[in-house]
N, C-alpha and C positions, 0 to 999 in steps of 0.2 A: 255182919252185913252180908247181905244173901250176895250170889253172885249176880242176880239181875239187877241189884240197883249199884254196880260197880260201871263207872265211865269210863271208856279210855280216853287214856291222857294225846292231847293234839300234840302230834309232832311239830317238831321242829324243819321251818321251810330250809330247803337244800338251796347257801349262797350261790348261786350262778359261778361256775369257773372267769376268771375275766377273760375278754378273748382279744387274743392279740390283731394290733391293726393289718389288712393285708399288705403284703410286700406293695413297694411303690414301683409301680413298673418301669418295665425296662427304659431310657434315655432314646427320644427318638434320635434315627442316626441321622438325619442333619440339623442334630444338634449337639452331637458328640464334635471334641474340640481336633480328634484327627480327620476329620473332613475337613473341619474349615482350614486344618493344613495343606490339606490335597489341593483344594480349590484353589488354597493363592498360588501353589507350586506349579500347577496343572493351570492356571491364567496367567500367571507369569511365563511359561514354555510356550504359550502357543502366541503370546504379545511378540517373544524374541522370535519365532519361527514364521510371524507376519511380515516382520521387517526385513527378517533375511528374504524370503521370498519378495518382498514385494525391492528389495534393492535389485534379486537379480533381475525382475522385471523393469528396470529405471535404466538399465544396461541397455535396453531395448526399443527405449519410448517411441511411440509412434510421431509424427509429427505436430500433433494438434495436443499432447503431452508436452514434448519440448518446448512449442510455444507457449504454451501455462507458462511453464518454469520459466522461460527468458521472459515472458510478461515483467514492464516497468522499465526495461535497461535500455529501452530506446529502439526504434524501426529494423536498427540494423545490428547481430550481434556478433563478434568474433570468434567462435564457437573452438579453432583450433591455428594454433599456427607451429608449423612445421619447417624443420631447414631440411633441402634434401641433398644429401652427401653423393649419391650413387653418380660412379663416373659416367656416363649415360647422359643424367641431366644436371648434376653438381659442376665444382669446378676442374678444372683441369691439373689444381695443387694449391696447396697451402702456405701461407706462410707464417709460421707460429713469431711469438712476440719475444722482442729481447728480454731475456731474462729465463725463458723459458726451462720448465726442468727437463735439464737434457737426458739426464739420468732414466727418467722414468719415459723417455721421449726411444733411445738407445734401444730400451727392453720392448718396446712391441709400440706400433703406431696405433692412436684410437679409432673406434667405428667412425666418427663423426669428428675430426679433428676440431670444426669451428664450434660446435659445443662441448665438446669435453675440454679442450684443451686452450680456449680463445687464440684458436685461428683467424686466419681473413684470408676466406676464398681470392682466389688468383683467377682472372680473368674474364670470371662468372659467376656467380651468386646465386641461388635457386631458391625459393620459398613455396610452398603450398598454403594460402590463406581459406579455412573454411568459414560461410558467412553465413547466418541464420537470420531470416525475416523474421518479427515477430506480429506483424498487422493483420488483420483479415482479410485487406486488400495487397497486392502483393507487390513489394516494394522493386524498385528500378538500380539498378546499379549502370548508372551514366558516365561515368569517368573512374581514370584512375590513373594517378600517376606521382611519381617519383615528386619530393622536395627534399634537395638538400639540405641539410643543417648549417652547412660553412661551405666553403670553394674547396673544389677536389684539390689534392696535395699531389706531392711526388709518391713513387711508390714505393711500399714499404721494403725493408732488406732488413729482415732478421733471419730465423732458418727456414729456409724453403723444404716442402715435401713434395713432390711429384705425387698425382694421380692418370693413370695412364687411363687413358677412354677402352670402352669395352662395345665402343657399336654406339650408333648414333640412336638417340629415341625417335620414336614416332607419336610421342601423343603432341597435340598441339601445344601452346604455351605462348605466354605474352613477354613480348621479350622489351627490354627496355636500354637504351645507353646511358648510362647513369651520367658520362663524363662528356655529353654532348650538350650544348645550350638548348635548356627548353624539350627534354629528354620527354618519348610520347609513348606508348605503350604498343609495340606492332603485335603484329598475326607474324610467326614464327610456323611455317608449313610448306616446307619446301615442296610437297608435291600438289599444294595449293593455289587456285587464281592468286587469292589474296596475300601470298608470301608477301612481306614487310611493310604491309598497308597499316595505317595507323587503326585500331581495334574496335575503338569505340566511334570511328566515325561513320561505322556501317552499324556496329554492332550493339545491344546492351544486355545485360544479364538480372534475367529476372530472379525475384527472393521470395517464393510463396512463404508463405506462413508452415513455420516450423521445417522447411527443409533444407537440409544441407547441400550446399553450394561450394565445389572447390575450384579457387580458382591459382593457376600455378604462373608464379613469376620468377622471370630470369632476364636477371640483371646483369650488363657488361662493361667493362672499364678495359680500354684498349694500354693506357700508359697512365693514371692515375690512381689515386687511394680518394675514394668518396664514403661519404656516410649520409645517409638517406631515411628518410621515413615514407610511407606512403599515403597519400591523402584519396579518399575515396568519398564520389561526388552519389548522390542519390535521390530520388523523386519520392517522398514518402508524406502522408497526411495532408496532401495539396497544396506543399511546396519542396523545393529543392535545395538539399543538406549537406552538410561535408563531416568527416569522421577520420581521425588520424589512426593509421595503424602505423605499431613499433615492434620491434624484436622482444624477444621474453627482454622480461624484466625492465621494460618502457625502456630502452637500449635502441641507436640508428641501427638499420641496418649497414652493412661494410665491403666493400668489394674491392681489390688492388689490380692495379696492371702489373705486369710483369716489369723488373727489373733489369738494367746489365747483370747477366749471369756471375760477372765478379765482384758485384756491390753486397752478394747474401753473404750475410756471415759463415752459415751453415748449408749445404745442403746434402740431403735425403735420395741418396740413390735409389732408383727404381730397382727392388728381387728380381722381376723376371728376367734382369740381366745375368744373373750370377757373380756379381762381382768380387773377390776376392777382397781382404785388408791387406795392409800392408807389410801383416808377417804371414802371407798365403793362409790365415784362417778363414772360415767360409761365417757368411752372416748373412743375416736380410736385413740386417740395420746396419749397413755402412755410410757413416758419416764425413763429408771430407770436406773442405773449406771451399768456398765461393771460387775462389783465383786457381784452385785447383781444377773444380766445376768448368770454367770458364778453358781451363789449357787443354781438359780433357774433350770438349767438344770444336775446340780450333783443330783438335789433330782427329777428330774425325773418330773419335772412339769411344767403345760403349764402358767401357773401363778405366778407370786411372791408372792402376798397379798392373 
């Protein structure tokens, strides 16, 4: 066969290499699962850092804040009540309860004998009542005044403490005799017209809305042990209301007169005397019985021993 009539033979087609699929690209990142850790961590920190800030801002509330919050509790709110110890406007001494731990009495006297210790103020009684309107229209405080719970008693004689006065105050104050029939609340301002005019019958104390109102009372028992609450009259949603305030813990309040000095069982010599025990050791808690109390001021002296 010549070579012109020789064919060439048809290749064979070249199979295609297979081609791999391309990479699946990369995880968007918020969709990666350490973000959605970040985000709860990172919303959760700034949830707690709301609260803290916005509690110290609740420290602060403006007035029209507070009344939100006391919104529902009624026209007139009790917002704070306080005893005031300081010999100034407290009382002139204590007289702690039988039973008392003398021990822990010995070793140092308390800031506030009638709340640490349930004392009863001696001759005087002082409170600071703060009052909060909660109306739009702003509420009237028209009365105020002492009710007994029972008839005043004798006065107490367990261990008496001294408080010696350090200057007389000058804010004003409503002063009350708890152990007089029909006790009224006066104007207590010696360098005032009104010294010992009855308070409310000139005067009355307005309660806007959300602002703080103090109002300070002091109460006096000449030779009795009385327990008291106070009843406070008011002018609110167009008529006229009454509201009892009590000591912490829905408790009268308490006030004693003084005693014969040889009826206490105990009493509490005043330090600034220096006074000696009776094996010439030095103390500021010298303790010595009532009938000793009593011989040591018949003979005129600041000392027993």
């Amino acid at each position: 066969m010549s070579p012109r009539n020789k064919r060439p033979r048809p290749r064979k087609a070249r199979t295609p290499a297979p081609v791999s699929p391309p990479a699946s690209a990369a995880v968007a990142w918020w969709k990666r699962p350490v973000t959605w850790l970040l985000t709860i961590v990172v919303g959760a920190v700034a949830t707690w850092l709301g609260a803290v800030v916005l509690g110290m801002i609740n420290q602060w509330k403006p007035a029209n804040e507070l009344a939100e919050e006391l919104a529902g509790r009624g026209p007139v709110v009790v917002l704070d009540l306080k005893h005031v110890p300081y010999p100034q406007e407290g009382a002139t001494a204590y007289v702690y309860p039988a039973g008392a731990d003398l021990v822990r009495l010995d070793a140092a006297r308390p800031d506030d004998p009638t709340v640490e210790a349930d004392a009863v103020d001696i001759d005087r009684s002082t409170w600071e009542v703060t009052l909060v309107g909660t109306r739009e229209e702003a509420v009237e405080a028209v009365e105020l005044r002492p009710v007994l719970v029972e008839p005043c008693r004798p006065p107490l004689t367990g261990t008496q403490e001294s408080n010696p006065s350090q200057g007389d105050s000058k804010k004003v104050v409503l002063v009350t005799h708890v152990d007089r029939p029909n006790p009224r609340m006066l104007v207590e301002d010696p360098d005032g017209e009104d010294a010992g005019a009855p308070f409310f019958a000139t005067h009355k104390i307005t309660l806007p809305r959300g602002e703080k109102n103090v109002i300070q009372v002091r109460a006096l028992s000449a030779k009795q042990h009385c327990r008291w609450r106070l009843e406070l009259d008011y002018l609110a949603d167009g008529r006229r209301q009454t509201m009892v305030i009590s000591a912490p813990g829905d408790k009268p309040f308490e006030v004693t007169g003084r005693a014969d000095d040889s009826a206490y069982t105990w009493v509490y010599l005043n330090p600034f005397n220096g006074c000696r025990a009776k094996d010439g050791s030095k103390t500021d808690r010298l303790r010595i019985t009532g009938a000793e109390y009593a011989q040591m001021l018949r003979d005129k002296r600041n000392c027993p021993y």
